[in-house]
C-alpha positions in Angstrom: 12.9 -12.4 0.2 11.5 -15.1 2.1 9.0 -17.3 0.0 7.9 -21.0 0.1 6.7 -22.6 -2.7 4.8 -25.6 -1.9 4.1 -27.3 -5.0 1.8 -30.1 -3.6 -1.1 -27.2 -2.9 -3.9 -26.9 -4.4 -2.9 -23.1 -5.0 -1.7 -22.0 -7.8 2.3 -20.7 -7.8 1.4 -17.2 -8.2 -1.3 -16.9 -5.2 1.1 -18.3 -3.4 3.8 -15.8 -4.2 0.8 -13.0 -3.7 -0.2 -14.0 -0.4 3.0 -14.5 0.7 4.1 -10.5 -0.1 0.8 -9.6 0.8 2.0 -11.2 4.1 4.7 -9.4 4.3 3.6 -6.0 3.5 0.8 -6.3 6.0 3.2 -7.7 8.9 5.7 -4.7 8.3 8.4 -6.7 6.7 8.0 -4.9 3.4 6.8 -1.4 3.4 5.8 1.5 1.1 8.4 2.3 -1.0 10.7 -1.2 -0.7 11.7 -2.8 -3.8 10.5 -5.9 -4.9 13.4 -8.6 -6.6 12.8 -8.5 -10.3 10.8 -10.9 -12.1 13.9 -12.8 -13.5 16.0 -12.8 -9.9 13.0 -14.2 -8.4 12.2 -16.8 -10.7 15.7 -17.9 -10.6 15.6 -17.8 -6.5 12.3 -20.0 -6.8 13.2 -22.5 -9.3 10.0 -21.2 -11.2 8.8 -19.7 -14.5 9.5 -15.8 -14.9 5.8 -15.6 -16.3 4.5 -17.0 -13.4 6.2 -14.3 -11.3 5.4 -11.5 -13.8 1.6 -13.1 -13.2 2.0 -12.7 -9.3 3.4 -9.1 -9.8 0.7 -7.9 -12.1 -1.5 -9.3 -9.6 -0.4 -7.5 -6.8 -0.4 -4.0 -9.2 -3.6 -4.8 -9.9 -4.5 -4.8 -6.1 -2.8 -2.0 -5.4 0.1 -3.3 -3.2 2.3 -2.4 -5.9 3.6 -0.1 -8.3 5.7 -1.0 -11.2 8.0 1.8 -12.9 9.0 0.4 -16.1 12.9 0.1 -16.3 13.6 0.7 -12.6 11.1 -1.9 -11.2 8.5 -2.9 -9.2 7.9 -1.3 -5.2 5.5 -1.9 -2.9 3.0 1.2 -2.3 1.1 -0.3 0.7 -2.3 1.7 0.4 -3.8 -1.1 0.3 -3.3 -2.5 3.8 -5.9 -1.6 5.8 -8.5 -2.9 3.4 -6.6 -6.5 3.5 -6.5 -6.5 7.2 -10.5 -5.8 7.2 -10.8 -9.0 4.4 -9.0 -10.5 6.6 -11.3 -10.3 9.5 -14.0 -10.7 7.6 -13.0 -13.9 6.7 -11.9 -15.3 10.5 -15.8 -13.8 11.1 -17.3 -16.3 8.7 -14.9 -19.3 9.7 -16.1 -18.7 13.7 -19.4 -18.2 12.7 -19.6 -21.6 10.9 -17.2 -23.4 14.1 -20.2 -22.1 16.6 -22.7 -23.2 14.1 -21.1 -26.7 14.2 -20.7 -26.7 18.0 -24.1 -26.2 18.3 -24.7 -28.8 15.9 -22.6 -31.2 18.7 -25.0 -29.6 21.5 -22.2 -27.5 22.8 -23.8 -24.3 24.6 -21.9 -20.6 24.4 -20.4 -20.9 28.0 -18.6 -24.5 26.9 -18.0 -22.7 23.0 -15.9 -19.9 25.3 -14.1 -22.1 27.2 -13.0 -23.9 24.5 -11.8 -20.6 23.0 -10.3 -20.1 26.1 -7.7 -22.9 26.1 -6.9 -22.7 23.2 -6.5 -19.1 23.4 -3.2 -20.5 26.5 -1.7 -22.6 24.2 
């Protein structure tokens, strides 16, 4: 499992871990019914704490992305994709919505706003 830790961020370890599965379940790299690595071999694959894994794991269960069965482990269920695609939306919404707001601040009009989108949109 592919997961950077960077620990200069301001974000803790585990929401780091959590958005990075979440990630992956949401791009089709892990799907409903794939195991996750145990607590301990990802820990020991990170270079981190086990409770800070088990904290990210619980997390996830928590949000429904995840199921553990005790003894056997912990899989992904994925129900809960759909509902973290529309948060995610939601929350490029409210980042464009303040960017226009702040263009218009600068005195930029909605045709200039689109063609701004426009190249960068080419790049």
């Amino acid at each position: 499992m592919k997961i950077i830790i960077n620990s200069n961020s301001m974000i803790p370890i585990y929401e780091q871990i959590t958005g990075s599965i979440k990630q992956m379940i949401v791009s089709g790299d892990l799907k409903a019914g794939d195991p996750l690595p145990s607590v301990r071999t990802l820990s020991s694959e990170l270079r981190i704490s086990a409770l800070t894994v088990k904290k990210a794991y619980d997390r996830l269960e928590e949000e429904g992305f995840t199921a553990t069965v005790h003894g056997k482990g912990t899989y992904v269920t994925g129900a809960n994709v759909s509902l973290m695609r529309e948060e995610q939306q939601r929350e490029i919404e409210n980042s464009m919505e303040k960017l226009v707001e702040k263009a218009r601040s600068y005195g930029i009009g909605n045709d200039e706003i689109r063609e701004l989108l426009e190249i960068i949109l080419e790049a």
